[in-house]
C-alpha positions in Angstrom: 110.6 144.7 63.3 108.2 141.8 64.0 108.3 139.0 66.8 105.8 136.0 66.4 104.8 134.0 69.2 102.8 130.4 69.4 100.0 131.0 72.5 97.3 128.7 73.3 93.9 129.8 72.3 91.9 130.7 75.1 88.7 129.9 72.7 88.4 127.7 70.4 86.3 127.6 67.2 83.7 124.9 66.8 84.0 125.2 63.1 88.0 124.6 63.4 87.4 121.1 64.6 86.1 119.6 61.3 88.0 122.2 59.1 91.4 121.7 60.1 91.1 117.5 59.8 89.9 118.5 56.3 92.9 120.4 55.2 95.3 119.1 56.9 93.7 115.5 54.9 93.8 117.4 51.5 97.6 118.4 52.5 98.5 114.9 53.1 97.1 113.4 49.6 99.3 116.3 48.2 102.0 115.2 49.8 101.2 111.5 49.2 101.2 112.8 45.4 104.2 114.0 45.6 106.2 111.0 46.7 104.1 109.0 44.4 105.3 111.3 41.3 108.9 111.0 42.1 108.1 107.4 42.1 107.1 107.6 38.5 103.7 106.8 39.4 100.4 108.3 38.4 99.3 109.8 41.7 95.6 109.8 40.3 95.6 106.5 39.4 97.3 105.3 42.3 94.9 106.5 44.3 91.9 105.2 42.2 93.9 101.9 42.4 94.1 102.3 46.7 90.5 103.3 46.6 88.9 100.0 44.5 91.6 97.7 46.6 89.7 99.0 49.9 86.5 99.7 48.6 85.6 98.5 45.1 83.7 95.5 45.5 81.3 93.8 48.4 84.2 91.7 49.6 87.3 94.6 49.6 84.9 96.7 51.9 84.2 94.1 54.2 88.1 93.3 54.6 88.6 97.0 55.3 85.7 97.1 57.9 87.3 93.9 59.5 91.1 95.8 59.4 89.3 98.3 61.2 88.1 97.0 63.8 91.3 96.3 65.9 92.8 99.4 64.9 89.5 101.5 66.0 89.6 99.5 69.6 93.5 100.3 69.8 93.1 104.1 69.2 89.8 104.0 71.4 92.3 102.2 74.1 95.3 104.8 74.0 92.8 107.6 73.7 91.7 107.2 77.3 95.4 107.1 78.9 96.2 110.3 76.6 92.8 112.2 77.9 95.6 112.4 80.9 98.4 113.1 79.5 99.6 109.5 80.1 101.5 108.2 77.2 100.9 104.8 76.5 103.1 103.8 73.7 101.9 100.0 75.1 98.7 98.8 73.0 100.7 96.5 71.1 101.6 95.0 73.9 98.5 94.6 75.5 96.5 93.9 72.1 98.9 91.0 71.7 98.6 90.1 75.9 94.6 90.0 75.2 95.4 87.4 72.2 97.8 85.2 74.9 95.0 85.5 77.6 92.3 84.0 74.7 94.4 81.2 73.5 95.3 80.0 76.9 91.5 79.4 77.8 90.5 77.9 74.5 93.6 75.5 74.8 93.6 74.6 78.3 90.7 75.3 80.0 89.1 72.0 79.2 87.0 71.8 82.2 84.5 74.4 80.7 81.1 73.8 79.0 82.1 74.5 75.1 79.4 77.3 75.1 81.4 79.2 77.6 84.6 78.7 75.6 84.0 82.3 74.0 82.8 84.5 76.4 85.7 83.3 79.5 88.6 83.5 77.3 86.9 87.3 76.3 87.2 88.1 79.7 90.5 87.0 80.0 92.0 88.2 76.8 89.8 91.7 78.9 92.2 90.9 82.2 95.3 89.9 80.3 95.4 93.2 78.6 94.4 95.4 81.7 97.1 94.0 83.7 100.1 94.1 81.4 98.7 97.7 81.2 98.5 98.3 85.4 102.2 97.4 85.4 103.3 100.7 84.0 100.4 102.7 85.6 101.7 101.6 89.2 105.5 102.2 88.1 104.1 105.4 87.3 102.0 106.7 89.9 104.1 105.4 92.9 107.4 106.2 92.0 107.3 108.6 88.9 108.8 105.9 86.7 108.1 107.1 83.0 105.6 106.1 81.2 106.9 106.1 77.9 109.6 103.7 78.2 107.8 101.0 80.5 105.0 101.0 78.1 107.0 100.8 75.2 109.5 98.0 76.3 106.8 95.8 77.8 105.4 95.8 74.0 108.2 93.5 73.2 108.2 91.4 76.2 104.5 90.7 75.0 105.5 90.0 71.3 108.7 87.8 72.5 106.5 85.5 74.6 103.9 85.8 72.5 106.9 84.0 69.5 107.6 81.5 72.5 104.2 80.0 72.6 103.3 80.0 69.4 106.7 78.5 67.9 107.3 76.0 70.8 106.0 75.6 74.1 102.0 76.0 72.9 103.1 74.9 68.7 100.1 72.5 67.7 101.5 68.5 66.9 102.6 68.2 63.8 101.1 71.4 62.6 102.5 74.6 61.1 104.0 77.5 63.2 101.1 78.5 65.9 98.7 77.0 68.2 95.9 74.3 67.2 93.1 75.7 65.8 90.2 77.3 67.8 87.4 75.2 68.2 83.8 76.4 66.6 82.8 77.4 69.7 85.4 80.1 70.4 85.1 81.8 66.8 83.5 85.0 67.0 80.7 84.3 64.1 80.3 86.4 60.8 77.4 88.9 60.5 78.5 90.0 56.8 81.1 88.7 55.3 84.5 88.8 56.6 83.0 91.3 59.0 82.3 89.2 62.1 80.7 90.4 65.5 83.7 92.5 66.8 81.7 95.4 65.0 79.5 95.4 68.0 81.9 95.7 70.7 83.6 98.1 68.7 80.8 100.1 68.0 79.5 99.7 71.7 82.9 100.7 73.6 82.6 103.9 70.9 79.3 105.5 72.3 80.3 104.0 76.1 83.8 105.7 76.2 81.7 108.6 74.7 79.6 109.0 77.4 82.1 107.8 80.6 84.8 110.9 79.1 82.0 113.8 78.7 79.8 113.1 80.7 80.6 111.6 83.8 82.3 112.8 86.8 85.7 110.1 86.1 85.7 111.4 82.5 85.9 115.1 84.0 88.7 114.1 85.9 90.5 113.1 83.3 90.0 115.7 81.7 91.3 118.0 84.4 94.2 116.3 85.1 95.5 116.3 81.4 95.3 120.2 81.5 96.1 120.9 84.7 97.2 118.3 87.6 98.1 121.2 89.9 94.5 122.5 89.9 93.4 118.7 89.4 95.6 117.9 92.6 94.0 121.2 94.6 90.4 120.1 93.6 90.8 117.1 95.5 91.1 114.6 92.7 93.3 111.7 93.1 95.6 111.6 90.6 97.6 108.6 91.5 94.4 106.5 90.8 93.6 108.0 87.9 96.4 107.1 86.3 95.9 103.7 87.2 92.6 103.3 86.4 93.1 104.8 83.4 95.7 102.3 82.4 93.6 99.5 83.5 90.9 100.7 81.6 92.9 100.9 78.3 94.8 98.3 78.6 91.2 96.1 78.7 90.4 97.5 75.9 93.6 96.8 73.6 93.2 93.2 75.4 90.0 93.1 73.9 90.6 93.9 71.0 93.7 91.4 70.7 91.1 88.5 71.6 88.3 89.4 69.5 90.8 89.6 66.5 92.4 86.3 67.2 88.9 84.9 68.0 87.8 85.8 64.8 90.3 85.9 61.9 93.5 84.3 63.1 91.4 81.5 64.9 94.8 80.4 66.7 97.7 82.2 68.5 100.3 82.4 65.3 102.7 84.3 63.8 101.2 88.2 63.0 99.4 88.5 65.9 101.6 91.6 66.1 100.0 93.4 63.5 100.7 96.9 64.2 96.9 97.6 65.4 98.5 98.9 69.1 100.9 101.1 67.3 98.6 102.4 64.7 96.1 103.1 67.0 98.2 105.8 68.5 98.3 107.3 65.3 94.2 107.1 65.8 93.3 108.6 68.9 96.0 111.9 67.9 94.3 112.0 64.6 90.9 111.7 65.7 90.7 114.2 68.3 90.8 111.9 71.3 87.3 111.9 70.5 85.7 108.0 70.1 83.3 109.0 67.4 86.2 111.1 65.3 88.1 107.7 65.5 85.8 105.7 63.6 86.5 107.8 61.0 90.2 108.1 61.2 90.6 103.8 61.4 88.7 102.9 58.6 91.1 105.1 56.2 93.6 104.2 58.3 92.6 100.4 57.4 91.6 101.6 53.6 95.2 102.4 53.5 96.7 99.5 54.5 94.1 97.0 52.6 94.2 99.3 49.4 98.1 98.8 49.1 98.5 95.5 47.8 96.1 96.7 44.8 99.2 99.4 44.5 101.6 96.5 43.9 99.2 95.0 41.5 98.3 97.9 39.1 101.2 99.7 39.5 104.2 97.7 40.2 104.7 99.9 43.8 105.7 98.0 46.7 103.6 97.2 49.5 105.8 99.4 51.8 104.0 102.0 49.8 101.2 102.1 51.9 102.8 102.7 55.0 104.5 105.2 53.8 101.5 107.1 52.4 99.5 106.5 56.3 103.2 108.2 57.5 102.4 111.5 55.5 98.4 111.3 56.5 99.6 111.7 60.1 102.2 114.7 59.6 100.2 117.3 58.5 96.8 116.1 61.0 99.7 116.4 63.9 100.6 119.6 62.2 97.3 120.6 62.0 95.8 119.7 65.5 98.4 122.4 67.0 96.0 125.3 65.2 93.1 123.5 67.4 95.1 124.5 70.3 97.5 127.2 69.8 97.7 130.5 67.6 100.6 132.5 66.0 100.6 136.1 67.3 102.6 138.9 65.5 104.2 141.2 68.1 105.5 144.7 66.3 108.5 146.4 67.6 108.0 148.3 70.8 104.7 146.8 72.4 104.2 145.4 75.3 
């Protein structure tokens, strides 16, 4: 008789670390063909269909890189709570906090030079985000409160106030639903396309998170603290403000990415500025390793899958929901997969030890 136990490796391969993603991908497009099958669709050419709606032309691929933008910012954002082991299931909240924080200094901050328009409301879509983020931090590291709750509730205050200003108290005169226009001055500009300059920040926050979790003393913290708060807590490390910092720090982030994305595509607080990016990003920073350059990666098919959907409702006559349910069977089998990174299945025989 055989007993099998899961135990976590004590080594880990540096070949697993790009092989598992990879199979665990090729698993999910199985399954993904699958579902599409028993909807009496061609899986091959439904995924040649998703493919040219994300990248068959100039312009799809530019829409794509834009979609991924916020959702790379958003995983980039969680990632650093989760280095912890703090679950922030709050970067919608914050994205959409950063997005408030912008509009309210484009719209009523009238005293400052036009130039300045851009980079203050920035930094305040930076502080809005951050704060709604430090909320749940303190609750947590002064009186245990958990995390996943807070940060998962406050995502709705966010969105509900968020519907408030937008639909009444900051609605533009005589306009449609949302917020007058941005003026020229607070639009993020284009450097290709629909791709506009939040590449660069995106890009930049990649190779600084990078460097801040692997090779600085905070990011070793961090580190420590997610795998062991005991020893963390014996080393000296204060893990009370760590876990605020940390939350600080990603919620910035998220915030960031909320105002850079309402800066530059939306070009006024309206209805969507919910999109899902804080959510998805989650889904990002699991998928990618917790590592910032594995979630460039993982956000741009994460986008590919959401822009190359409404090319399934053309060609094929699927509904959009389609593609949702396709980036739903992409993250199963990574999840899945990630445990083998960590853990490994021993086979005990009858009568040892």
């Amino acid at each position: 008789m055989m007993r099998f136990i899961i135990e976590k490796r004590t080594t880990k391969s540096k070949y697993s670390v790009f092989i598992v993603p990879l199979v665990s991908f090729a698993i999910s497009l199985l399954l993904g063909a699958i579902v599409l099958a028993a909807s009496k669709a061609n899986p091959f050419a439904a995924y040649k269909a998703m493919f040219e709606g994300s990248f068959g032309n100039i312009r799809r691929i530019q829409y794509t890189l834009r979609e991924a933008m916020p959702l790379l910012m958003c995983g980039l954002a969680v990632g650093i709570a989760f280095k912890l082991k703090f679950w922030n299931i709050g970067a919608e909240g914050q994205y959409v906090s950063g997005a408030i924080g912008f509009t309210w200094v484009v719209q009523f901050w009238t005293f400052l030079p036009p130039v300045l328009l851009l980079p203050v409301g920035l930094l305040m879509g930076i502080i809005a985000g951050g704060l709604w983020a430090g909320v749940p931090g303190t609750l947590k590291a002064q009186w245990g409160v958990d995390e996943t709750l807070t940060t998962l509730m406050l995502n709705y205050v966010a969105i509900g106030y968020a519907e408030y200003l937008y639909i009444d108290h900051w609605k533009a005169p005589f306009g449609n639903m949302g917020t007058p226009k941005f003026p020229d001055a607070a639009i993020l500009p284009s450097v290709w396309g629909r791709v506009h300059a939040g590449v660069f920040f995106a890009l930049a926050l990649v190779v600084i998170l990078w460097f801040i979790l692997y090779k600085t003393r905070w990011g070793f913290e961090l580190n420590m603290i997610g795998k062991n708060p005991k020893a963390a807590r014996y080393q000296g490390v204060s893990i009370k403000k760590n876990i605020i910092m940390a939350m600080l720090f990603s919620g910035a982030i998220a915030g960031l990415a909320g105002a850079i994305h309402t800066s530059a595509v939306a070009q006024k607080l309206t209805t969507g500025v919910n999109g899902n990016y804080g959510f998805t990003g989650i889904i990002i920073a699991w998928m990618g390793g917790l590592n910032p350059f594995g979630s460039i990666i993982v956000a741009i098919v994460m986008a590919a899958l959401s822009t190359g959907a409404g090319q399934l409702q053309i060609a094929l006559k699927l509904p959009e929901a389609m593609g949702a349910v396709l980036q739903g069977l992409v993250l199963l089998p990574l999840l899945a997969g990630s445990l083998f990174n960590e853990y490994h299945l021993r086979v005990i025989k009858k009568g040892a030890e």
